[in-house]
C-alpha positions as CSV (number, residue, x, y, z in Angstrom):
1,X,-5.9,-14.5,-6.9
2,X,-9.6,-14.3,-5.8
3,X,-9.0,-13.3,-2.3
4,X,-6.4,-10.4,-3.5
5,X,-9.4,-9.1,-6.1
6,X,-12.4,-9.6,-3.0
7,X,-9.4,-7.9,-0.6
8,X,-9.3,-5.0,-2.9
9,X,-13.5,-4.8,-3.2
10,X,-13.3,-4.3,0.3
11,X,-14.2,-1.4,2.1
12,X,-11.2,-0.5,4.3
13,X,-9.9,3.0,3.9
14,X,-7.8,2.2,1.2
15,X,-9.9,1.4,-1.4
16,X,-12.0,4.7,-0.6
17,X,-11.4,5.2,-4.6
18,X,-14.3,2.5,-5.7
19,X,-16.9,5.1,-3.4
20,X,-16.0,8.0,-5.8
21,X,-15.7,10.4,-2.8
22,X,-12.8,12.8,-4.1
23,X,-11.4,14.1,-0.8
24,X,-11.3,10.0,0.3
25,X,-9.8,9.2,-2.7
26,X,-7.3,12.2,-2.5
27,X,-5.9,11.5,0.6
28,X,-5.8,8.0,-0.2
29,X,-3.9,8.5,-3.4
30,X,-1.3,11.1,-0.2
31,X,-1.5,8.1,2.2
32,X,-0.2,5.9,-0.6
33,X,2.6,8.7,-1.6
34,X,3.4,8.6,1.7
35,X,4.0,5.2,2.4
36,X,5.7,4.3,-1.5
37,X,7.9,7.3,-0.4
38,X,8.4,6.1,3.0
39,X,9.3,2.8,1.4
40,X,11.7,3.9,-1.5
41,X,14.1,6.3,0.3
42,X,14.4,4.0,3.3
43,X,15.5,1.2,1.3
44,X,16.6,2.8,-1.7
45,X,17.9,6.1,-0.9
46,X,16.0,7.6,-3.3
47,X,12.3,8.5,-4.4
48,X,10.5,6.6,-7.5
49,X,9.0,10.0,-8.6
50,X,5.3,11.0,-7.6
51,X,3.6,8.6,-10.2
52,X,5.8,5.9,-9.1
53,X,5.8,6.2,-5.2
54,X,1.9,6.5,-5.2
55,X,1.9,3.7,-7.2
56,X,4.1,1.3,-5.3
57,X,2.3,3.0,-1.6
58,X,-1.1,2.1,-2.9
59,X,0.0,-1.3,-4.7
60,X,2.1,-1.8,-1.6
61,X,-1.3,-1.3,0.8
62,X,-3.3,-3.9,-1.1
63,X,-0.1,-6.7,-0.6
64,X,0.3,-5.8,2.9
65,X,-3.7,-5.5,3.7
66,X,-3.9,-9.2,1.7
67,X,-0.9,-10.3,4.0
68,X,-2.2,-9.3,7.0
69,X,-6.0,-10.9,6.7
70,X,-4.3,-14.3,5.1
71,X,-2.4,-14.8,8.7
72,X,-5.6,-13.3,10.3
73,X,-4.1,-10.0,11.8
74,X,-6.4,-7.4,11.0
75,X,-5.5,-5.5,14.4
76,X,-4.1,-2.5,11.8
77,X,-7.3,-2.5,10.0
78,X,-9.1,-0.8,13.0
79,X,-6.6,1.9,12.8
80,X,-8.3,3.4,9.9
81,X,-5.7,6.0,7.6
82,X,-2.7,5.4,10.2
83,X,-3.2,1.6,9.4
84,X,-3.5,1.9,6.1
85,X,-0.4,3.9,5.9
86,X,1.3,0.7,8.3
87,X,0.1,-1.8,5.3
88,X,1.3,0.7,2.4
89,X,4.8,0.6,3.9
90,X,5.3,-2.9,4.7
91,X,4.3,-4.1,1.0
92,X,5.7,-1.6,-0.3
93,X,8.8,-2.5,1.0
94,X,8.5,-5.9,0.6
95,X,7.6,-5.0,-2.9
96,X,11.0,-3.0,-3.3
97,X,12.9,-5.9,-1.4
98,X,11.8,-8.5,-3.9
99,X,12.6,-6.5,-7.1
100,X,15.7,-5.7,-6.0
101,X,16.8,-8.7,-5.0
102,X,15.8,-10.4,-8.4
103,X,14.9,-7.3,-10.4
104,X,18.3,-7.3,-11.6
105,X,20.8,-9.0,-13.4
C-alpha cells in the first residue's frame, strides 16, 4: 500500500492536482474523463456518467502508473498527458474487467 500512496505523491502529470495549478488540474480531471470514458464504452457499451468516468479514468491512471513502475516500465511516463491517458485506460479497464467479472452475482 506504501508504494501506491508514494506513486500517487509523485510528480507525473497525473497528479498535477497536489500542485494546485487549476488549468493542470483541469485537464487532468479531462485526461481522466477521457480515458474512464474510453474504458467504459469499449468494454461496457455504455458511459458511467461524468462523475463516474473521471473517477474511474483518474483511479484507473494511478493502477496503471503503479502497474507500470512495479514491472519497471516507465517508457509511458516520458510521454507526458498522452501517457497518462495510456495508464488511465489500461487500469481503468482493468478496473472495469475485475468488477464485472466478480462485481456481480
Amino acid at each position: 500500500m506504501n508504494v501506491l500512496l508514494s506513486t500517487l505523491l509523485t510528480d507525473g502529470n497525473i497528479f498535477n492536482v497536489i500542485d494546485g495549478n487549476t488549468s493542470a488540474m483541469l485537464f487532468t480531471a479531462f485526461i481522466g474523463l477521457l480515458a474512464g470514458c474510453f474504458a467504459s464504452y469499449a468494454l461496457n457499451g455504455r458511459g458511467l456518467g461524468l462523475i463516474g468516468n473521471t473517477a474511474l479514468g483518474l483511479i484507473g491512471a494511478a493502477l496503471g502508473r503503479w502497474m507500470f513502475e512495479a514491472i519497471s516500465v516507465s517508457a509511458l511516463s516520458e510521454l507526458g498527458y498522452s501517457g497518462d491517458f495510456i495508464y488511465g485506460v489500461i487500469g481503468s479497464t482493468l478496473i472495469l474487467f475485475v468488477f464485472g467479472r466478480f462485481g456481480r452475482d
